[in-house]
VEXKOL-885695 format. One record per residue: residue in three letters; x, y, z of N, C-alpha, C, O, CB in turn. Coordinates in steps of 0.2 Angstrom, whole numbers, plus 5000, padded with zeros to 4 digits. Glycine has a CB too. Example, Ala and Ser with C-alpha at 12.3 -4.5 7.8 and 13.67 -1.06 7.14 Angstrom:
! residues 2
ALA506649725039506249785039506649845039507149835042505749785045 SER506449895035506849955036506450005039506750065040507049975029 
! end
This chain:
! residues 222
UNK542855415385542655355388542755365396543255385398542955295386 UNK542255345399542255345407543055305410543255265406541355305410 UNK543255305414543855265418543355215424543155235429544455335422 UNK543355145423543355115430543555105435544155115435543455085430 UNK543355105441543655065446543355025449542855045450543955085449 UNK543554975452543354935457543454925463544054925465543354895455 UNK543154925467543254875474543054835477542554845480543354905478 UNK543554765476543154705479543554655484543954685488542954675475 UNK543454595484543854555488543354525490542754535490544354575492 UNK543754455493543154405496543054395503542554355506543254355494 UNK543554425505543454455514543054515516543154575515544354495518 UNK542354475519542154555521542454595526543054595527541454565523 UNK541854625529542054685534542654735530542354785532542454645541 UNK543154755527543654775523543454855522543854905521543654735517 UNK542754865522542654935519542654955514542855015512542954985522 UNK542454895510542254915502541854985502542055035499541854845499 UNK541254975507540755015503540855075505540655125502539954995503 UNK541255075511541555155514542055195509541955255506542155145522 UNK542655135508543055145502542455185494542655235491543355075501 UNK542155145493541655175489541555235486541655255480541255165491 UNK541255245492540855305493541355355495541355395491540255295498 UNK541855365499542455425499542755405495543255395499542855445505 UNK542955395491543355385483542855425478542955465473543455285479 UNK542255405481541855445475541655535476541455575472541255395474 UNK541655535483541555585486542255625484542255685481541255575494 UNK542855595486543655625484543555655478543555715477544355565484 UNK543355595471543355635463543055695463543255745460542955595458 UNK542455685468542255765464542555825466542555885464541555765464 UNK542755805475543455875475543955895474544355935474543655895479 UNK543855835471544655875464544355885459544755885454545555815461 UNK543555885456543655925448543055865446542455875443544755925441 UNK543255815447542955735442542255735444542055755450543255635445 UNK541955705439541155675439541255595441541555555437540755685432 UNK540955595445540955505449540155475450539655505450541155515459 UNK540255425450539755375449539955325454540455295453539655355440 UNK539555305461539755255464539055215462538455245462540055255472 UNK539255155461539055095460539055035463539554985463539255085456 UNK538255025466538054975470538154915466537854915461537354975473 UNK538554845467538354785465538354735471538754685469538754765459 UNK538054735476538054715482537554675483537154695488537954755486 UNK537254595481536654585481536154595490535554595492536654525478 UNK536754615493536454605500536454645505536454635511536754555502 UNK536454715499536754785501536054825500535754785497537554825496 UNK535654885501535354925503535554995495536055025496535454925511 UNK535355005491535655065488535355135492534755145495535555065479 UNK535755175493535755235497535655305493535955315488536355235500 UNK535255355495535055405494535555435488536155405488534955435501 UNK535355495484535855515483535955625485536255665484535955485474 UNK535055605490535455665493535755695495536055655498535455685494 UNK535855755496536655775499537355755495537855755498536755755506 UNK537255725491537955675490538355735481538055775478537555545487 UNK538755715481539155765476539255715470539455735464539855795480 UNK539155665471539255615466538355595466537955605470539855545467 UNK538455535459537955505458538055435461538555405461537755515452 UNK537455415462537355325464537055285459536755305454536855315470 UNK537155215461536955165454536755115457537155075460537355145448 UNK536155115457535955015459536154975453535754965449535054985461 UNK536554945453536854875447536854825454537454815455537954875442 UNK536554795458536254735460536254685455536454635457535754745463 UNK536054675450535854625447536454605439536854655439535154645445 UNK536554555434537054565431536854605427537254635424537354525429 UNK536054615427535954645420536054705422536354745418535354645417 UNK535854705427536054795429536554825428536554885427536054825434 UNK537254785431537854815430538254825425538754855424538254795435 UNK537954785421538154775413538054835409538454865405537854715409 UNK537354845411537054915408537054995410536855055408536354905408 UNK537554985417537755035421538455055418538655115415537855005429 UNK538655005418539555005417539455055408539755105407539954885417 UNK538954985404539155025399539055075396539455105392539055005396 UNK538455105399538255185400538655215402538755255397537955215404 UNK538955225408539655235408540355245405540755295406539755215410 UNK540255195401540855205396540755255392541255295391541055145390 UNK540155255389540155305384539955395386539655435383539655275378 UNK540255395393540455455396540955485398541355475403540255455401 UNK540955525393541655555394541955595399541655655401541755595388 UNK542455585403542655625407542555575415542855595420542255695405 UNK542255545415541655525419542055465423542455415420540855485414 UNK542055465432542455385434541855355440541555385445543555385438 UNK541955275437541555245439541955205444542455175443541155215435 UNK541455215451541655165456541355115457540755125460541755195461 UNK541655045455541054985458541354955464541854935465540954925452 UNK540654965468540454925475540454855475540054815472539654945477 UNK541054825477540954745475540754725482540654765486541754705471 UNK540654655484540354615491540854545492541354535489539354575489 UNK540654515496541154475500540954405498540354385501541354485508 UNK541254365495541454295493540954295488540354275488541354245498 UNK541254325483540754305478541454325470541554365466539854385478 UNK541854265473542554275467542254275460542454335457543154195466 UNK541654225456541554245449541454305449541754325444541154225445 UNK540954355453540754415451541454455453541654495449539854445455 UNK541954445457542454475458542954485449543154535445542754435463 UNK542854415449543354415442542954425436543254395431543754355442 UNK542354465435542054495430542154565431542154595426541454465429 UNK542154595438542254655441543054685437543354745436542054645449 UNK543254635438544054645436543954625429543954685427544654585440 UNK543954595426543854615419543554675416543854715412543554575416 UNK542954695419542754775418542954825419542754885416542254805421 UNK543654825424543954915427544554915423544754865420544154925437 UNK544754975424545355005423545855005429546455015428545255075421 UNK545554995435545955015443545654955445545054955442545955095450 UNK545954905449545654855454545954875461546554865462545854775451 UNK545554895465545954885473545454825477544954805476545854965477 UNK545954815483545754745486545954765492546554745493546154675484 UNK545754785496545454805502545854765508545654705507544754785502 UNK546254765512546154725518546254755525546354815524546554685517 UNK546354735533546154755536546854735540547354705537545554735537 UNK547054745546547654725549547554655552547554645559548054785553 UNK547454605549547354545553547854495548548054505542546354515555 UNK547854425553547954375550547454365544547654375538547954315554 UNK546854355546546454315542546454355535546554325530545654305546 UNK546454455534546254475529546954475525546954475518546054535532 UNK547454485528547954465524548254395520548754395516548354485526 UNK547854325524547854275518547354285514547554275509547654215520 UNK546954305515546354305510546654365504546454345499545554335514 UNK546854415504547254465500547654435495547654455489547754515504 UNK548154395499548754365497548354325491548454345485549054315504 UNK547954275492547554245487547054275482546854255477547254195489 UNK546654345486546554395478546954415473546854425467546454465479 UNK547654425476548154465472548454415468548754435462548754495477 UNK548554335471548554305466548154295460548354295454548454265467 UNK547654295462547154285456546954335454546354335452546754255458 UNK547154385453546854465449547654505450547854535455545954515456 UNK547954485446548754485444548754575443549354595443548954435437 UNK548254625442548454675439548154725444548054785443548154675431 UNK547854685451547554725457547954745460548554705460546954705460 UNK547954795465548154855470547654825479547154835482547654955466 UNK548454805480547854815490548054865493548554905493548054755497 UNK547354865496547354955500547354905507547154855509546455025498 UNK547654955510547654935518547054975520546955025517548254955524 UNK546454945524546054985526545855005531546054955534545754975525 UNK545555045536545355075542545955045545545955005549544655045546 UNK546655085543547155065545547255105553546955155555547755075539 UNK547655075555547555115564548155165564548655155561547655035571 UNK547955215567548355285570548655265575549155285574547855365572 UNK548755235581549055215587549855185583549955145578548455145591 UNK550355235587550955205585551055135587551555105585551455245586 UNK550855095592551055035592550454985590550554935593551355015597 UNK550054985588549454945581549954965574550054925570548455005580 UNK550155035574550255045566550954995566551054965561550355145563 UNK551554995572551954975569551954905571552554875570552355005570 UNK551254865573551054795572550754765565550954705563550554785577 UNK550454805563550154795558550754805549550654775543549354845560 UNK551354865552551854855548552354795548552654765544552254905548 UNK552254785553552854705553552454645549552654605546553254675563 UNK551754635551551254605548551354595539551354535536550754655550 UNK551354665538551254655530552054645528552154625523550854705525 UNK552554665532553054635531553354575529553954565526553154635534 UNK552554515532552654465532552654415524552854355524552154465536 UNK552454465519552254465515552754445509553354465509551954525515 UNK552654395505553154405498553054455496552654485494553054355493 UNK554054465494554054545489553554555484553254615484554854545485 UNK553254505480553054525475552454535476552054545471553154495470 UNK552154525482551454555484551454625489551054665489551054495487 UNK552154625492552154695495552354765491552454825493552654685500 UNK552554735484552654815477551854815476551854855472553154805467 UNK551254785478550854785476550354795482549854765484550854735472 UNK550654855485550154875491550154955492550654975493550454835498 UNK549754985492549755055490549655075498549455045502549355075484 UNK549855145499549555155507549155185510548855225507549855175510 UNK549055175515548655155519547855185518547855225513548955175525 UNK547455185519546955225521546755205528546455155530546355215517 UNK546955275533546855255539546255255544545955315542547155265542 UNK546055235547545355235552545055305551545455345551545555235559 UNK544455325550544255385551543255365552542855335548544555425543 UNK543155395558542555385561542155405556541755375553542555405567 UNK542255475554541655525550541655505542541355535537541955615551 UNK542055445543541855425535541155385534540955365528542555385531 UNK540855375539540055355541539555405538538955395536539955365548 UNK539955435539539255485538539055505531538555535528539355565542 UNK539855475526539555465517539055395517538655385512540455435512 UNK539055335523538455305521537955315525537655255525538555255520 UNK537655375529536855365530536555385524536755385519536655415535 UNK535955385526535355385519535355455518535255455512534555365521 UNK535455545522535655575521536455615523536855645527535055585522 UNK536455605518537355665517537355725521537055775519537655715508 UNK537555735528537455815529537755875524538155855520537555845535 UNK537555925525537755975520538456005523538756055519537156025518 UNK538556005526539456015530539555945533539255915537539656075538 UNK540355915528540455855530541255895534541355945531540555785523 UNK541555865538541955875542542555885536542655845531541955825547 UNK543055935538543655965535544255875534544455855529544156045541 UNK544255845541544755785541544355755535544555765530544855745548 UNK543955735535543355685528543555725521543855695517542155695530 UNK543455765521543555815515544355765510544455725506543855915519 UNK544655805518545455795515545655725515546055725510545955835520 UNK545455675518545555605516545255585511545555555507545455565520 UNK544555595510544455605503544755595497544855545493544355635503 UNK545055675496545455695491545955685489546155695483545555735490 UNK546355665495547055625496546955555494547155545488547355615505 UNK546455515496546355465493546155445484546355395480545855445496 UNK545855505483545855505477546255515471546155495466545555525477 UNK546855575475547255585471547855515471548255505466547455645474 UNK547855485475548155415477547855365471548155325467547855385484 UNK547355375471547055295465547255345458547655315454545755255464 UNK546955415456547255435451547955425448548155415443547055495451 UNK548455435454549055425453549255355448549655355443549255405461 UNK548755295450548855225446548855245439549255215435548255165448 UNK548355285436548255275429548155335426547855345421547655225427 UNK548355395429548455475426549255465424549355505420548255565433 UNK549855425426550355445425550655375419551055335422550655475432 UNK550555375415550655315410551655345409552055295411550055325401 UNK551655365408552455395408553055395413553655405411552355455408 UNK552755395419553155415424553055325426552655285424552855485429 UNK553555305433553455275437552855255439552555305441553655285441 UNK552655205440551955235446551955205454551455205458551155195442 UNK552855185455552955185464553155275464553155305469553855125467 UNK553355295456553555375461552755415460552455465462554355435457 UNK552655375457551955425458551555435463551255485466551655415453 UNK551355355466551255325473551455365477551055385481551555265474 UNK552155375477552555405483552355485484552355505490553355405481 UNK552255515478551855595479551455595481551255625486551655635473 UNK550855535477550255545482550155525489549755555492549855515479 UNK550555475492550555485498550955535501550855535508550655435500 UNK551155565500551655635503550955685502550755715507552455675498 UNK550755685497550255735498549655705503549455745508549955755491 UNK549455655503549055605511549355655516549055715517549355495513 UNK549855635517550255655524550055715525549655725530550955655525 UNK550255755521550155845519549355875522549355915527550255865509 UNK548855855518548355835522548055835528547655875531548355805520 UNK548455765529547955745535548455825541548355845547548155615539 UNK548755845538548755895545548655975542549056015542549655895549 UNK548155975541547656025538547256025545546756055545547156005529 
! end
C-alpha cells in the first residue's frame, strides 16, 4: 500500500504547495515514486512536464477520494496531498487520510497562533517551519519566537525548511531539465526528514529527527 502525506493548515501563504512539490521532487531522489496531489479549490493544477513525479488534480471531494484510493492500492508508492487555507473540515478529513500530517508555518506572530491551534486540533501532526530565514539575526528572532511555545507543542516541531529561491522553479508550468544542485539537495534532505517520521517504527523518532537533520546540514554545504 502507498504511504500518505499531507500538507495543510489554515494560514495561507506557508508554502504548502512549494512544500508539495519538493517533498515530492526529494522522493524521487532518493529511489521513491511520488504522486503530488492538488486539492486546492482555488489552485491551478500544473504541468507534469519535466517533473520526476507525477501530479493529480483531486480539486474536488470526489476526486481526492478516488486519487487517494488509487493510491493505496500502490505499492511502494507516496502520496503527497496539497492542502489550502481555511478550509479546517477538508483539513481534518486530509488528516484522517495520511500517514504524516505536516503544518506549515512561517516566522510570525500571526502563523504561529494559528499552528498552535492546528496542532491542537490534529494531535498526531508535525509543524514544519517554513521559508525559514538564513540571516543569523532573523533566524535567532524567529528561535526565541517558537520558544515561545508550550513544551508540548515545541516536541512537535521538526526543522526547519529554510528559504530557498529556486524552489520556484518546481512550480512553473515547465520544470527545466537542470534544476539547481542547492534545490536537489534540500529536496532530498527534506525528504529524508519526513521519511524519518514513519521509516523508523523502532527507533526514537526525536533521534531519528536528529539524523535527519544532520544530514540537512551536511547537504546544504554540498
Amino acid at each position: 500500500m502507498a504511504e500518505i502525506i499531507c500538507i495543510i493548515g489554515n494560514k495561507g501563504g506557508t508554502g504548502k504547495t512549494t512544500l508539495s512539490h519538493t517533498l515530492s521532487h526529494g522522493l524521487t531522489l532518493l529511489g521513491r515514486r511520488a504522486a503530488c496531489v492538488m486539492t486546492d479549490e482555488d489552485r491551478e493544477p500544473l504541468s507534469p512536464q519535466g517533473r520526476r513525479y507525477v501530479v493529480a488534480d483531486a480539486r474536488s471531494p470526489v476526486a481526492r477520494n478516488k486519487v487517494v484510493e488509487k493510491l493505496r492500492d500502490l505499492k511502494s508508492w507516496i502520496g503527497v496531498l496539497d492542502g489550502g487555507a481555511n478550509r479546517t473540515e477538508t483539513d481534518i478529513l486530509l488528516y484522517q487520510m495520511s500517514d504524516v500530517v505536516l503544518l506549515p508555518f512561517r516566522d510570525s506572530a500571526e502563523d504561529l497562533r494559528t499552528v498552535m491551534r492546528d496542532l491542537d486540533l490534529l494531535p498526531k501532526a508535525w509543524a514544519l517551519p517554513s521559508q525559514w530565514p538564513r540571516n543569523r539575526f532573523q533566524l535567532d528572532a524567529a528561535t526565541r519566537l517558537i520558544d515561545t511555545l508550550p513544551l508540548e507543542f515545541r516536541e512537535r516541531i521538526l526543522p526547519p525548511f529554510f528559504a530557498l529561491s529556486s524552489s520556484k522553479l518546481l512550480l512553473q508550468e515547465r520544470v527545466p531539465e537542470d534544476l539547481p544542485a542547492q534545490l536537489n539537495n534540500s529536496a532530498r534532505a527534506f525528504a529524508k526528514q519526513v521519511l524519518a517520521i514513519f521509516e523508523d517504527p523502532h527507533d526514537d523518532v526525536a533521534d531519528a529527527l536528529e539524523r535527519a537533520a544532520l544530514a540537512s546540514e551536511l547537504n546544504e554545504q554540498d
